[in-house]
N, C-alpha and C positions, 0 to 999 in steps of 0.2 A: 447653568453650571452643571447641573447633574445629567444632561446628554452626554458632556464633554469625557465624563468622568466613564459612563458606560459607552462609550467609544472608545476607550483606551482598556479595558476592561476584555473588551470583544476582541479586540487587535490579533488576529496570529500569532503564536510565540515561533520563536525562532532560536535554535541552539546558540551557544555564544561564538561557532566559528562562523556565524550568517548563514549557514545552510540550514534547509530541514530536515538533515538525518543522513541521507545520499545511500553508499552503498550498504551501510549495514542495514539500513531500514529497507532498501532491493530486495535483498536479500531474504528477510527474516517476511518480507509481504511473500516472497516470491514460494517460501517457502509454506507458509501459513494457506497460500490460495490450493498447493499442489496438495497439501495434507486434508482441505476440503475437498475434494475434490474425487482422493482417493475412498477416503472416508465414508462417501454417500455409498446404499444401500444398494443391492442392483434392482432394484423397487422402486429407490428414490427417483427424483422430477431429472432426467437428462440433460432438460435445458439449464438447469441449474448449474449441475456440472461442468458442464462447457462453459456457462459464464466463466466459474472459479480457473477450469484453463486459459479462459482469455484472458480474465485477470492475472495469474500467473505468466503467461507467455508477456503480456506486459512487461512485468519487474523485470524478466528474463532478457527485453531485449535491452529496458534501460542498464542492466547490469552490464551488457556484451559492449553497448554506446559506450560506455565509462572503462572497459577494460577489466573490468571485474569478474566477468563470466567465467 
C-alpha cells in the first residue's frame, strides 16, 4: 500500500489545460538561459556559456516550431 501511495506522490504534475507550461515557460527558459549566459564574467568557464546558448537556442527554436517567436 505505501509504494502505491509514493508512486502517485512522484507522478509529474501537469497544468489543468494537459500541458506543461508550452509557450510561456519557452519563453521565460529561453529568456532565463540568454541572461545566464550574458551574465558570466569574461573570466568565467566558456564552455559554460555556450551550454546556456544552446540551451537557449533550444526554447528559441521550440518557440519559432509553435509560432511564438
Amino acid at each position: 500500500m505505501a509504494s502505491s501511495r509514493q508512486n502517485k506522490a512522484s507522478a509529474p504534475k501537469q497544468s489543468s489545460s494537459g500541458k506543461s507550461g508550452g509557450a510561456a515557460n519557452w519563453r521565460r527558459n529561453f529568456e532565463r538561459y540568454m541572461a545566464l549566459a550574458q551574465n558570466l564574467g569574461p573570466h568565467d568557464d566558456e564552455v559554460t556559456r555556450q551550454s546556456y546558448y544552446q540551451h537557449a537556442e533550444h526554447y528559441l527554436r521550440m518557440m519559432n516550431d509553435a509560432g511564438q517567436g
